[in-house]
N, C-alpha and C positions, 0 to 999 in steps of 0.2 A: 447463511450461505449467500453468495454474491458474487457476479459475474465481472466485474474488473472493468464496469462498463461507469464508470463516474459521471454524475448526473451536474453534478455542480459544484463552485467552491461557496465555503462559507467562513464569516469572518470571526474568531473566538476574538469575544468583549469581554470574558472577566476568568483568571482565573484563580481559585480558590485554595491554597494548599489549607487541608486538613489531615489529621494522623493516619500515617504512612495512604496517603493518596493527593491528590489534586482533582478539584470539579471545576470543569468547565462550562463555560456556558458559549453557545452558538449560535449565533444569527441565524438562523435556515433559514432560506424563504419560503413563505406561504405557500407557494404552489406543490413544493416538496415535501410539507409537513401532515398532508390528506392524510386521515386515520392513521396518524403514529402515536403511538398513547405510550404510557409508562410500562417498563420491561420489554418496546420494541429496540430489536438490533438495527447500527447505521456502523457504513464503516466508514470512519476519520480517519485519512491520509491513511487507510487500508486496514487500519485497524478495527476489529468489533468491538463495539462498545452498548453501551444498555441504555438506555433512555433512563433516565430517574424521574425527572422532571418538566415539563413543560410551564413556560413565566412570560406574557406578554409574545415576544417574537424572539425568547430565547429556548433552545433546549439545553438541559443540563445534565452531563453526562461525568463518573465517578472514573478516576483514570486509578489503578492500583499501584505498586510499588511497584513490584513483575516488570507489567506493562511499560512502565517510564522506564525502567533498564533497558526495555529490549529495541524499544521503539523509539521514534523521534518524535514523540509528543512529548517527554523530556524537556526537549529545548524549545519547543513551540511558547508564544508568546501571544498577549493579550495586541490582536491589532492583524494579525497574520491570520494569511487564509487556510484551510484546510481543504483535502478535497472528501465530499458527499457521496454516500449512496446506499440507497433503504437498499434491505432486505429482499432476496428473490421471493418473489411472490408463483404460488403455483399459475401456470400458463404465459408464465411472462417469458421474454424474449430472449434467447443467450446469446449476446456479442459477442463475448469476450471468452473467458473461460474459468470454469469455477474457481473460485476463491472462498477461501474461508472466515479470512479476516485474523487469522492467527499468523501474527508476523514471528519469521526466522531470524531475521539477520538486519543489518545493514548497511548500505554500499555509499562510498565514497565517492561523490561525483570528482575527477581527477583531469575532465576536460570537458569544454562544450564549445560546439563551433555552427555559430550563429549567422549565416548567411543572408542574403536576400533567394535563397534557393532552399536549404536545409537547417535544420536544427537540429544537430545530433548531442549526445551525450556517452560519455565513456564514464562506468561506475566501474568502483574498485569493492572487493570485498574479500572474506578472511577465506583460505585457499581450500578450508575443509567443504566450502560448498559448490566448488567452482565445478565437483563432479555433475551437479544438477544443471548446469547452467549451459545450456548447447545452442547452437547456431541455428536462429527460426524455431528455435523451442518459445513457449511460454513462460512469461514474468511477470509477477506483480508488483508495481512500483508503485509506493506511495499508494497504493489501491488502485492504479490503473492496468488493469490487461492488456501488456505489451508484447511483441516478437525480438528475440533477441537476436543480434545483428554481431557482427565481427568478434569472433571471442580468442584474447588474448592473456597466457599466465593469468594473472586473475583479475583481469579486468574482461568487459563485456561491452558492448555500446548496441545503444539505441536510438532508431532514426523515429522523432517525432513530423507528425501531419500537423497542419495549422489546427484542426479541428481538437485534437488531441490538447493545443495547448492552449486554446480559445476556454476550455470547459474545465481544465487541471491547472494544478499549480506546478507544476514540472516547469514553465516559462521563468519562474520565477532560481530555480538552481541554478547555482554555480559554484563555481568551484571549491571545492573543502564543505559543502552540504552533504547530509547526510539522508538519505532517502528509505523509506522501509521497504523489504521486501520478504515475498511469500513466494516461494519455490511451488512450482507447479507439483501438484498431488501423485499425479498420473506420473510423471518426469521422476520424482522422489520413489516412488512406489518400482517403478521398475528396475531403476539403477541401483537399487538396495536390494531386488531380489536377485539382480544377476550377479550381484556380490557374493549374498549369501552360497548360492550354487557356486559359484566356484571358489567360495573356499571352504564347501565340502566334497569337492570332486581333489579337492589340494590334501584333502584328508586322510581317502581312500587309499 
């Protein structure tokens, strides 16, 4: 579990296809890496993934078949950053809003407008999820806990803070990038049961 609160990026130096998977290996820095041992969860660009191995000042993590379909670690490449972040720990602090690390979908960045004032982004995504996707609700992009801003047919946009893009790789999207996202639980959880009731009141 994981709060959408991204602690850092880090840089993937090798990665490995082997039968039906890809291993990666990850730069994490040291100050990130306190008591993370083998079979601890980290979530890359939002995804959970499992520790297998630790190598000098790499961690090496087993990416599946599944996984590379659904998510943009697919197209991630040796040289590119990812964004970081361990495991909630009990007593620790919640910024953001839970996360699982179990990505839905993926959105289309379709615009970004780069100012000396703002940094916003318009994602586009397939229309069956657009029911999740509400105004000042919750989203996880790429693993970061964001508020979702202007939501249009099916697109949505988000207004990024310097700090936001100081510590993510978000800075680095543009146009035609594909970004992971996790639909907030709470958001999913409700608009699925007011489905359900009415369309058993549709019944009656």
């Amino acid at each position: 579990m994981f709060t959408g609160i991204v602690q850092t990026t880090a840089d993937v130096v090798s990665i490995n296809k082997l039968h039906g998977l890809k291993q990666f290996g990850i730069a994490i820095k040291p100050e990130f890496c306190k008591n993370l041992i083998s079979g601890a969860s980290v979530a890359v660009n939002g995804v959970c993934l499992t520790v297998t191995e630790q190598r000098d000042d790499k961690v090496f993590f087993d990416v599946m078949e599944e996984t590379l379909r659904v998510t943009n670690l697919d197209v991630v490449d040796e040289g590119h950053q990812v964004n970081i972040e361990r495991s909630l720990s009990f007593g620790d602090e919640i910024g953001g809003h839970i996360v699982s690390g179990h990505i839905h979908t993926q959105a289309k960045v379709v615009s970004v407008k780069n100012t000396d004032d703002h940094f916003n982004l318009t994602l586009e995504v397939a229309p069956t999820w657009m029911k999740y996707i509400l105004y000042k609700g919750f989203i996880a992009v790429n693993g970061c806990s964001l508020t979702i801003g202007k939501v249009e047919n099916n697109t949505f946009e988000l207004y990024l803070i310097p700090e936001t893009l100081k510590l993510t790789n978000l800075s680095e999207a543009g146009l035609g990038t594909f970004l992971n996202i996790e639909i907030d639980s709470q958001t999913q959880s409700i608009v699925d049961t007011v489905e359900r009731v009415l369309k058993t009141k549709e019944l009656i």
